[in-house]
C-alpha positions as CSV (number, residue, x, y, z in Angstrom):
1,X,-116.0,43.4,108.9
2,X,-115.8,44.4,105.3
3,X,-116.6,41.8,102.7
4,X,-113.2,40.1,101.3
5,X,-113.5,40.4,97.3
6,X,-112.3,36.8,96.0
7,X,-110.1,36.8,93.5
8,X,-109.9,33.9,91.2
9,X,-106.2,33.4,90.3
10,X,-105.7,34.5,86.3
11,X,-104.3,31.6,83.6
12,X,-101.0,32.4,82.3
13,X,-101.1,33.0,78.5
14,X,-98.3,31.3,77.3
15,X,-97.5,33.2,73.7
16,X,-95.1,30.9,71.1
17,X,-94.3,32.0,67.5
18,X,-95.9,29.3,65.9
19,X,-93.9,30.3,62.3
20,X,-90.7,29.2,64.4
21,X,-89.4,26.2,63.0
22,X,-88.1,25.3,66.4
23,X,-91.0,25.2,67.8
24,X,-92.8,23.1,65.0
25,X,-89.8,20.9,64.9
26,X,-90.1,20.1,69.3
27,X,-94.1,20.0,68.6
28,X,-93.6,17.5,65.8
29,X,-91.4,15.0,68.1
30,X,-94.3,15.9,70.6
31,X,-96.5,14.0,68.4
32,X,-94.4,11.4,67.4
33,X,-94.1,13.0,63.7
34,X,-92.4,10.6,61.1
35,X,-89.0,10.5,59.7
36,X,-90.2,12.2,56.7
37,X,-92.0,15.1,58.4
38,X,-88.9,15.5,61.1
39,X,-86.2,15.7,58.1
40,X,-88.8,18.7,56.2
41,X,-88.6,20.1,59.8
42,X,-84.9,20.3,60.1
43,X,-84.3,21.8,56.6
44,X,-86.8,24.3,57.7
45,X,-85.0,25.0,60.7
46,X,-81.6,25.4,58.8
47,X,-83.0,28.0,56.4
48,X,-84.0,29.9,59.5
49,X,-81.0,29.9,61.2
50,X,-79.2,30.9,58.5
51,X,-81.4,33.8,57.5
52,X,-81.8,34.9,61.2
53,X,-77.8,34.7,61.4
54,X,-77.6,36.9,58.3
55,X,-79.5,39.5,59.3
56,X,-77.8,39.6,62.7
57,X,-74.2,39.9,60.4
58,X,-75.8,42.7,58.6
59,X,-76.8,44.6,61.9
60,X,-73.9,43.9,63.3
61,X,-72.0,45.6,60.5
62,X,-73.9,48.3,60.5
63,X,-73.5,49.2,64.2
64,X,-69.5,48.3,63.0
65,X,-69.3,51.2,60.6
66,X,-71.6,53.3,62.3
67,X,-68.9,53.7,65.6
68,X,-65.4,53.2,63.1
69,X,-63.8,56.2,62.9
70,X,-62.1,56.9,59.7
71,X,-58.4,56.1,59.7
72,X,-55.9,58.6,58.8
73,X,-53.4,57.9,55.8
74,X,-50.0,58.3,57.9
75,X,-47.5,56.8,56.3
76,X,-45.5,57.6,53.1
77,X,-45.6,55.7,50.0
78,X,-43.1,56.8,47.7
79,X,-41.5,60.2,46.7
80,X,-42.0,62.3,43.3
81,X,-39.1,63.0,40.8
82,X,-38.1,66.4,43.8
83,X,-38.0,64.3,47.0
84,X,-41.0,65.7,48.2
85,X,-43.6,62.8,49.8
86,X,-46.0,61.3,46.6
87,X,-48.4,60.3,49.0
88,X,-49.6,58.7,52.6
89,X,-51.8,55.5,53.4
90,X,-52.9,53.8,56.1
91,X,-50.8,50.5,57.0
92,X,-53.2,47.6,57.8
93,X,-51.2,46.9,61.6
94,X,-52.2,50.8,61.7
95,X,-55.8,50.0,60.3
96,X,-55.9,47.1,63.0
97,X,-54.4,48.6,66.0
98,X,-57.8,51.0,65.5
99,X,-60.8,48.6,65.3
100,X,-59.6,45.7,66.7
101,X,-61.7,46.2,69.8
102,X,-64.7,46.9,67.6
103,X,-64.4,44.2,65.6
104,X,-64.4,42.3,68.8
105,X,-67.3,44.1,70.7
106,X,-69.9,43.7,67.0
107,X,-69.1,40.1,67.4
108,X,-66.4,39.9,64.3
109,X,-63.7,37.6,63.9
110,X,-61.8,37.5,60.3
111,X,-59.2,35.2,58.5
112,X,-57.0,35.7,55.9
113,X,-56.2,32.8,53.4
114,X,-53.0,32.2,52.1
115,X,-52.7,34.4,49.2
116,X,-52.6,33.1,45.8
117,X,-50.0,34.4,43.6
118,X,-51.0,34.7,39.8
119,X,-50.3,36.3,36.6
120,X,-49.4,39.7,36.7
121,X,-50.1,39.9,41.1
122,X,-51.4,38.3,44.1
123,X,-55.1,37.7,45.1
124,X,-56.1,37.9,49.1
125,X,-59.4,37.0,50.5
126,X,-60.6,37.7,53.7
127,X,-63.9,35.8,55.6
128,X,-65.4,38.3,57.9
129,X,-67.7,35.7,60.1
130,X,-69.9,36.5,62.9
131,X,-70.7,35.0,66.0
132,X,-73.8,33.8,65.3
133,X,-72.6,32.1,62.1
134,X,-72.9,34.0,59.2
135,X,-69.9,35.0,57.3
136,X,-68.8,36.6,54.4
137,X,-65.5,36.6,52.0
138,X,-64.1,39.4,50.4
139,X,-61.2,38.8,47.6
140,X,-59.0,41.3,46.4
141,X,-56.6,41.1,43.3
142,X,-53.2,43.2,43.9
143,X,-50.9,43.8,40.7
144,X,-47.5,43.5,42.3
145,X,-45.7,46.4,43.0
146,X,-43.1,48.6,41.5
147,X,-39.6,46.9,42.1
148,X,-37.2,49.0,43.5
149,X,-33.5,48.8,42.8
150,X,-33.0,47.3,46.4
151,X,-36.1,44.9,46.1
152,X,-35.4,41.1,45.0
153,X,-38.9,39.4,43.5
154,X,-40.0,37.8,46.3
155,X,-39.9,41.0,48.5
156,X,-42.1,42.6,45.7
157,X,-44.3,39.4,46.2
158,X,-44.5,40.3,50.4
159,X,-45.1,44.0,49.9
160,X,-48.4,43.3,47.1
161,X,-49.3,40.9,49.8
162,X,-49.3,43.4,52.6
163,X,-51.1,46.1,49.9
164,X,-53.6,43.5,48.7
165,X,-54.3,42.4,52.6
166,X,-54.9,46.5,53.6
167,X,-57.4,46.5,51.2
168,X,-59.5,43.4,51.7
169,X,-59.2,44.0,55.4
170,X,-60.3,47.8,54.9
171,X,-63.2,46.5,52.2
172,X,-64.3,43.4,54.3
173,X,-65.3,46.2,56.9
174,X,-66.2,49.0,54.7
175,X,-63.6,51.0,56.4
176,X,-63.1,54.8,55.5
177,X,-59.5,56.2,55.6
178,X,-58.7,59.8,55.6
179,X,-55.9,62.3,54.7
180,X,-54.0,63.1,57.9
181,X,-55.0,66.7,59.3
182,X,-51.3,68.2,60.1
183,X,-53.1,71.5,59.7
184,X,-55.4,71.0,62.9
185,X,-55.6,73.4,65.7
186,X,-53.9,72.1,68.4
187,X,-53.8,73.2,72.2
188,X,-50.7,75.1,71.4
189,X,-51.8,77.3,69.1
190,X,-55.3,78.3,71.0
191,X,-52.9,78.5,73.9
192,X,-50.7,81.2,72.1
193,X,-54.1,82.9,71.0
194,X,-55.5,83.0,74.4
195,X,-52.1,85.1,75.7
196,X,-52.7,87.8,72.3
197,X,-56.1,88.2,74.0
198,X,-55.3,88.5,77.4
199,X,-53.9,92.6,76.3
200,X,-57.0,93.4,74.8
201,X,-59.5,95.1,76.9
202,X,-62.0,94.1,74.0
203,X,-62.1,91.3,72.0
204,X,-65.0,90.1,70.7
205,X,-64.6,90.6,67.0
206,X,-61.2,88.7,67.1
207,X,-62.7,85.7,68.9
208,X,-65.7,85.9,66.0
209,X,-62.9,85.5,63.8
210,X,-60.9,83.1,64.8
211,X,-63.9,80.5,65.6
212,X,-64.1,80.9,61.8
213,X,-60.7,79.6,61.1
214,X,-59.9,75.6,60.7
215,X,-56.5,75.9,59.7
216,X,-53.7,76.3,62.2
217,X,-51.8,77.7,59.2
218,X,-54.6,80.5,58.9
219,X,-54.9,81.2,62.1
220,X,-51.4,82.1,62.9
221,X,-51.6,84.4,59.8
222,X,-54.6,86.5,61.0
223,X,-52.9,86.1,64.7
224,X,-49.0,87.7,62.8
225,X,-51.6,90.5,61.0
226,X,-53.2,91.8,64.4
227,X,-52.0,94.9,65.6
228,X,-48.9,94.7,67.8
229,X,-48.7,95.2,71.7
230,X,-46.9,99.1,71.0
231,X,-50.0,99.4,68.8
232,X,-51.9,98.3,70.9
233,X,-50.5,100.5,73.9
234,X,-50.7,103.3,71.8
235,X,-54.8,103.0,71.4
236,X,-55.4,102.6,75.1
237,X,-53.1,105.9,75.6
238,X,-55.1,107.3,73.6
239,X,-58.5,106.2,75.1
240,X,-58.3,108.7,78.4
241,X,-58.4,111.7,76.1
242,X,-61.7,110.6,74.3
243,X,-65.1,111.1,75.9
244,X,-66.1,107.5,77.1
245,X,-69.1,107.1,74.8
246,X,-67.0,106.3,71.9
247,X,-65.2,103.7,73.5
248,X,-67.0,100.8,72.2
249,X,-67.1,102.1,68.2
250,X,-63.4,103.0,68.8
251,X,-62.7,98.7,69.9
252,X,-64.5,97.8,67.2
253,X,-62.8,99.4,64.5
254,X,-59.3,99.0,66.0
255,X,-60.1,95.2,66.3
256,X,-60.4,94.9,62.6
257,X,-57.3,96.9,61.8
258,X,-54.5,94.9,61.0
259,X,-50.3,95.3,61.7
260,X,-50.0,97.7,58.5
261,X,-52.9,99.6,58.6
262,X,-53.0,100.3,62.5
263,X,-50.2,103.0,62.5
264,X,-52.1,105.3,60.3
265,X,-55.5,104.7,62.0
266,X,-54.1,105.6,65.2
267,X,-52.3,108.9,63.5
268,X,-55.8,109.8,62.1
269,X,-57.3,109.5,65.9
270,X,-54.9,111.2,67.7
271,X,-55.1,114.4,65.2
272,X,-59.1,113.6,65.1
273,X,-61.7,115.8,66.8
274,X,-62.7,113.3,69.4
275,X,-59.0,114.1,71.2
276,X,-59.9,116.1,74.6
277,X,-57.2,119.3,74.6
């Protein structure tokens, strides 16, 4: 029988961050500490909890911003001396609806106080506190609004409330807003593009092309400037009267050929050489 190696049974190294007032405070009582010492203790222990809350606030507002998307200015605010829209913001129940469930998952809850109306506008603050007990208030002076011919004074009052309330709620969180894009490409559009392609037998230029564009604007231009289906028609009638090895320098050049310049490119072909009698 093989020897059996005894093994003696290992101590269990028990690790404490001795610079944690905690754990001086519950060694102090230990040791029957006086008053004096305790009280020292406890103050300690305040000024950590407070710092170790604050830097939890701060981490947990950087993971905040870090995942808010920026909020899109969708609503009008006023109209120029023509009618036309002067420009769009973003409403606070707008700016609330969208990070309401982030506020919730950094740990965030907010109050507003009740505004204080003073010379010349109203001033809102906000506290931004966290769940381990830091908080932070951010105050925001509104001059009250223009007064409309259908406002009476204490509707101006409401609506610099509302304004003053967007904006600490929106500086509070260090919240980004952004011009709504009502140039975007939609499904639509690439839909529309995809059927245009679908006729051509080659296509890669156009695609390059059109991955280039942003706008939806721009890209129904350059998709109104391609060459037409009877254009288009016309070049593949063409094609069986051509020797084969031109094919691809033939696609290219058509591809880049426009509405208005396709016509007399495919007159030039079909009186060109590279015809077959």
């Amino acid at each position: 029988m093989a020897d059996i190696e005894t093994v003696e049974p290992k101590q269990t190294e028990v690790v404490t961050n001795v610079n944690n007032p905690m754990y001086l405070l519950e060694l102090a009582i230990s040791k029957d500490a006086d008053v004096d010492k305790l009280e020292k203790l406890m103050v300690l222990k305040e000024r950590w909890d407070a710092e170790e809350a604050r830097k939890a606030f701060i981490q947990a507002m950087s993971d905040f911003q870090s995942k808010c998307p920026a909020i899109r200015k969708t609503k009008a605010g006023g109209s120029t001396k023509g009618g036309q829209v002067a420009y769009y913001y973003a409403p606070l129940e707008s700016m609330v609806a969208q990070t309401q469930q982030l506020v919730k998952e950094c740990g965030f809850s907010y109050t507003f106080d009740t505004p204080m109306q003073k010379e010349g506008g109203v001033e809102v603050a906000i506290t931004v506190a966290h769940i381990q007990g830091h908080s932070k208030t951010s105050i925001v002076f509104m001059p009250f609004v223009t007064k409309t011919g259908v406002m009476s004074d204490p509707q101006v009052i409401g609506a610099t409330m509302t304004y003053a309330k967007r904006y600490a709620y929106g500086n509070a969180f260090g919240i980004m807003t952004m011009d709504d894009d009502t140039d975007a490409i939609d499904e639509d559009i690439i839909a529309k593009f995809t059927q245009i392609l679908q006729h051509w037998d080659v296509k890669d230029h156009l695609i390059k092309i059109a991955n280039t564009i942003s706008s939806k604007t721009t890209l129904e231009q350059f998709m109104q400037a391609l060459p037409n289906v009877e254009q288009l028609d016309k070049f593949k009638g063409l094609l069986p009267k051509i020797d084969k090895q031109y094919y691809p320098k033939l696609w290219q050049d058509f591809q880049t050929q426009t509405s208005t310049s396709a016509d007399n490119w495919l007159d030039k072909l079909s009186q060109s050489k590279l015809i077959k009698e």
